[in-house]
C-alpha positions as CSV (number, residue, x, y, z in Angstrom):
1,X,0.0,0.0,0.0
2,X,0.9,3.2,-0.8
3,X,1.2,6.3,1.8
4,X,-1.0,8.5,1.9
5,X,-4.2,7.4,0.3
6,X,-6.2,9.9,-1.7
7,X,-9.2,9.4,-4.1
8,X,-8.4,10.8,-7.5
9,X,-10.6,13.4,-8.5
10,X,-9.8,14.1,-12.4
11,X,-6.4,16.0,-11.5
12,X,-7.0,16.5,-8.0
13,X,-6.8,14.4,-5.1
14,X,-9.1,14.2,-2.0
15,X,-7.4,12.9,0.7
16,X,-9.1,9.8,2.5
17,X,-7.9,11.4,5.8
18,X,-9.9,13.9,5.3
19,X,-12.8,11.7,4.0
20,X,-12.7,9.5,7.4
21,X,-12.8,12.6,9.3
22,X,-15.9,14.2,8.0
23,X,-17.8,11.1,7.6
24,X,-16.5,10.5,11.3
25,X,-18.7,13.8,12.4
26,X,-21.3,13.2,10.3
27,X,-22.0,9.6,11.4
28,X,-21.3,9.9,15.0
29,X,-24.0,12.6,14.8
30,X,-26.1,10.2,13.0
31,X,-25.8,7.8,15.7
32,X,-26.6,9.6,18.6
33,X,-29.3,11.2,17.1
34,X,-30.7,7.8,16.2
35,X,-29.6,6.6,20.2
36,X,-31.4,9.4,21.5
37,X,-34.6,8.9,19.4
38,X,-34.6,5.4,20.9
39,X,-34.1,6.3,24.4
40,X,-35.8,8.4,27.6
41,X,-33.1,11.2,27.6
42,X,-33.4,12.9,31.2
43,X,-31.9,16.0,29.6
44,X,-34.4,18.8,27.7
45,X,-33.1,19.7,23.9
46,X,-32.5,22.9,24.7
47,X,-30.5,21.7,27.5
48,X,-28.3,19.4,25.2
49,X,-27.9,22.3,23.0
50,X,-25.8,24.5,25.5
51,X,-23.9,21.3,26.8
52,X,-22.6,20.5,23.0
53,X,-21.5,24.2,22.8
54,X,-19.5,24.0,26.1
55,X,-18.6,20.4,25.2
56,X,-16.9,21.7,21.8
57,X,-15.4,24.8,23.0
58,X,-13.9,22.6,26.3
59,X,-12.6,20.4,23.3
60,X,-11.2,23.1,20.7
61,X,-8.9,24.6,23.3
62,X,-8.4,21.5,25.2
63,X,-7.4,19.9,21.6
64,X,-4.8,22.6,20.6
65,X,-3.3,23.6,23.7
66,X,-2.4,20.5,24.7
67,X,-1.2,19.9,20.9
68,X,0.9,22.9,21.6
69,X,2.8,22.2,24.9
70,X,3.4,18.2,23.5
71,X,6.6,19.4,22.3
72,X,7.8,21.6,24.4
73,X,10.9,22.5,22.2
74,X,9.2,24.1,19.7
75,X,6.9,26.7,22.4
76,X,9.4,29.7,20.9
77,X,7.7,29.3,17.4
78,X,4.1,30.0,18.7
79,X,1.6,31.9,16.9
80,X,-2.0,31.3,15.7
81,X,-1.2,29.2,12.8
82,X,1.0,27.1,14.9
83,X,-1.8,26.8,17.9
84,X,-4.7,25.9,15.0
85,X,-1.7,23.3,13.3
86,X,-1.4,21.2,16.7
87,X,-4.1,19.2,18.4
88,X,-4.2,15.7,20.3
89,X,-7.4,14.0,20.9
90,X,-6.7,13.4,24.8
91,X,-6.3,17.3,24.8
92,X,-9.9,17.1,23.2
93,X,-11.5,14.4,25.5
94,X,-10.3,16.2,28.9
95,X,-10.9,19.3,27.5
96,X,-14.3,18.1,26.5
97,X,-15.0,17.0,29.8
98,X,-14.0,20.5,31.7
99,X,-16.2,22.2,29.3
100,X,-19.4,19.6,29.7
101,X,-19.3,19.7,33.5
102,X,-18.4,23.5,34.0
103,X,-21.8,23.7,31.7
104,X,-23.7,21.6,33.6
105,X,-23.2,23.3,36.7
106,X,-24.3,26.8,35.1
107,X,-27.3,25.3,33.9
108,X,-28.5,23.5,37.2
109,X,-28.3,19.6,34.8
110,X,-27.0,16.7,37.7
111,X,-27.8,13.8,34.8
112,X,-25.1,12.1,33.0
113,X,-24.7,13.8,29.6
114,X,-22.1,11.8,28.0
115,X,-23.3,8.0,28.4
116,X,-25.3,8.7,25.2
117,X,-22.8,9.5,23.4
118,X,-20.0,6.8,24.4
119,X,-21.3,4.7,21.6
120,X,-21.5,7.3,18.7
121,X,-18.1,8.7,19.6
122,X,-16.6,5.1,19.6
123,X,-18.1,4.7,16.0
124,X,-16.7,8.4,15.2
125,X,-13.0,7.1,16.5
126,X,-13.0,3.9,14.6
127,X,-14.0,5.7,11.1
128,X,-11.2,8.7,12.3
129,X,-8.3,6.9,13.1
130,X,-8.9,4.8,10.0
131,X,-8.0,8.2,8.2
132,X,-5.0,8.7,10.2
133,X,-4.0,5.1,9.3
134,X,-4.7,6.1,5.8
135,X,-2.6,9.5,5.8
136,X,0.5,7.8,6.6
137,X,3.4,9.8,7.9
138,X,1.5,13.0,7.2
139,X,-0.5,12.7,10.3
140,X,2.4,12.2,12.9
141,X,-0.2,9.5,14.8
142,X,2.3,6.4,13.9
143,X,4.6,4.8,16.1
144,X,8.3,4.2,16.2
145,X,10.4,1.6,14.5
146,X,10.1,-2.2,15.1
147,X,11.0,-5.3,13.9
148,X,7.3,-6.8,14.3
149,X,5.7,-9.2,12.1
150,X,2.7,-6.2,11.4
151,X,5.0,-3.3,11.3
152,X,4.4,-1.2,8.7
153,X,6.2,0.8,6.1
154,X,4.2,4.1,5.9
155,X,6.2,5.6,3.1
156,X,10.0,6.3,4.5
157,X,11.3,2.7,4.5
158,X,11.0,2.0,8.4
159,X,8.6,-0.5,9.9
160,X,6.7,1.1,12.7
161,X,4.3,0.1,15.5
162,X,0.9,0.9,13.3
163,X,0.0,2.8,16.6
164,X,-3.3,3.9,14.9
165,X,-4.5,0.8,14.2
166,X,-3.7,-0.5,17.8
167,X,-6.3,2.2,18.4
168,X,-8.9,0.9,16.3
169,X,-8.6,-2.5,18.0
170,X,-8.8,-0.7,21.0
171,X,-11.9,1.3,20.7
172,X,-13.4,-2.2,19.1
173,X,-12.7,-4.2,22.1
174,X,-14.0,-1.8,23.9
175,X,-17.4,-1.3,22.4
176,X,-18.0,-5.0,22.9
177,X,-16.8,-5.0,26.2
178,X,-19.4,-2.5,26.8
179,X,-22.1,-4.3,24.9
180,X,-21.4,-7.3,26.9
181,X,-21.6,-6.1,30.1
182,X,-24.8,-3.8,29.5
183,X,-26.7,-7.5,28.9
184,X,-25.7,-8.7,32.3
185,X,-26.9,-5.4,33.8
186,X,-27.6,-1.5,34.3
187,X,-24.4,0.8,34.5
188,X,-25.4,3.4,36.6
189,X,-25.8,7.0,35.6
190,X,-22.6,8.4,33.9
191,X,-20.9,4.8,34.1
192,X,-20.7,4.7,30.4
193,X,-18.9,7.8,30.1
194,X,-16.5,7.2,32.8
195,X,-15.9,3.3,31.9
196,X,-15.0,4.7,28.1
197,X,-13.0,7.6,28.9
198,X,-10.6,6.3,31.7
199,X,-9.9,2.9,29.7
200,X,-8.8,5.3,27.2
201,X,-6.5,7.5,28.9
202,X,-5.2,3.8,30.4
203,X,-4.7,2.9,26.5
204,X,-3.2,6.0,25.5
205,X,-1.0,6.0,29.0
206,X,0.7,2.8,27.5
207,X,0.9,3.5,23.9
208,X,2.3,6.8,24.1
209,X,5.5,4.7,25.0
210,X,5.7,3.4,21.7
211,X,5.4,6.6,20.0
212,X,7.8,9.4,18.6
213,X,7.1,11.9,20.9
214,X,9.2,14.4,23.2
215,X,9.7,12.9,26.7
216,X,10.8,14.8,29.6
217,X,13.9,13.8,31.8
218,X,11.7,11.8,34.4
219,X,10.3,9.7,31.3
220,X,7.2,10.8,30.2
221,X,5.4,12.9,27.7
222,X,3.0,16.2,28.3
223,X,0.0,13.6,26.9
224,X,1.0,11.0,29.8
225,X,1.0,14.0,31.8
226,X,-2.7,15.0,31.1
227,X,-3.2,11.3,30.9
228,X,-2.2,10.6,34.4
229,X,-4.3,13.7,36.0
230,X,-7.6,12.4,33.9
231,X,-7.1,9.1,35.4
232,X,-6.8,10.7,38.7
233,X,-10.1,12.2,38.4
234,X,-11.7,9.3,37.7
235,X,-10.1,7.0,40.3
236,X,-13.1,5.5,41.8
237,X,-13.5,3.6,38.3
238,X,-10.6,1.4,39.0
239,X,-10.9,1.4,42.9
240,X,-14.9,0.4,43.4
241,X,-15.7,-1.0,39.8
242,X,-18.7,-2.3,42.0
243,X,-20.3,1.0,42.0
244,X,-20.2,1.4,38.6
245,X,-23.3,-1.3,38.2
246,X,-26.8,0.3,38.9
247,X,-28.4,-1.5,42.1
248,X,-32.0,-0.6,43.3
249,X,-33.5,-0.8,46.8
């Protein structure tokens, strides 16, 4: 396979990174819609409104400043195009979650906004990281060098750690893992959420280890970092799992 992938359009190109990425919004949004449709949403439209505004303004700075500060070697060349140029996902998610719960306070909402949307944003991250996959060396999500069996050429003659496709595996595993254990019972309110975002700071924890990226002295990166503190936050997922399963009186 050749690196990038792009669709011939006549002359032109359309890269399929770019594809993925927009068909990642669009279906995600798809999804949910079609989720909350199907469901008894405790949250009021209007409501869900303002919490998708704070949500993606939590995640647009979240996203880029984080982006920013993962190498810190290149701060001194800082300007607008450079902050709208860098963004990491784990910026986005934490971010994300800041600007949901900062939100929700404002507007008086104490009901978990973000288990509905576990399963659309799962789909969205399958279909996105498919497009970094696709974009090769361009998008800067691949890991180092290796000598594995299913390392991957992306275009410069080294084999590296498909890191993105790690990612894939990892957001499919999870979705049945979820699946699986919604059939044996009720999470409880905001369970979802928690379950999907701290397994992924744990994934990305690990796998940043594997990738190119600028690690201080004490051995680890600015995303590890952020990483680390999200997990924090959400310690009671890995010390009472129990509490995580809905139980009635």
């Amino acid at each position: 396979m050749h690196f990038p992938v792009n669709i011939p359009i006549g002359s032109a190109t359309i890269p399929v990174h770019f594809v993925c990425e927009t068909l990642s919004y669009f279906l995600g949004y798809r999804y949910y819609a079609y989720l909350r449709r199907h469901s008894n949403d405790a949250i009021s439209a209007h409501n869900r409104l303002v919490i998708f505004i704070g949500a993606a303004f939590g995640a647009f700075l979240g996203s880029h400043v984080l982006g920013v500060l993962e190498n810190p070697a290149l701060l001194s060349k800082f300007n607008l195009l450079y902050f709208m140029g860098n963004k990491t996902i784990v910026g986005g998610m934490l971010g994300g979650l800041i600007g949901v719960e900062l939100t929700k306070k404002q507007i008086g909402v104490t009901a978990s906004s973000g288990d509905l949307m576990v399963y659309p944003l799962i789909l969205a991250m399958v279909i996105g990281r498919t497009g970094c996959f696709l974009a090769g060396l361009e998008d800067g999500t691949y890991g180092v060098a290796s000598t594995l069996p299913w390392a991957i050429n992306f275009g410069d003659g080294i084999r590296r750690h498909p890191t993105n496709l790690y990612e894939i595996l990892f957001w499919l595993l999870l979705w049945v893992t979820l699946a699986l254990i919604e059939r044996k019972g009720e999470l409880a309110n905001g369970a979802r959420f928690k379950i999907f975002l701290a397994s992924y700071l744990v994934f990305r924890l690990l796998v940043e280890f594997i990738k190119p990226a600028y690690f201080f002295g004490f051995g680890l990166s600015v995303i590890q970092l952020a990483c680390i503190g999200g997990i924090l936050y959400y310690y009671k997922v890995f010390l009472h799992p129990s509490k995580l399963i809905k139980t009635y009186a």
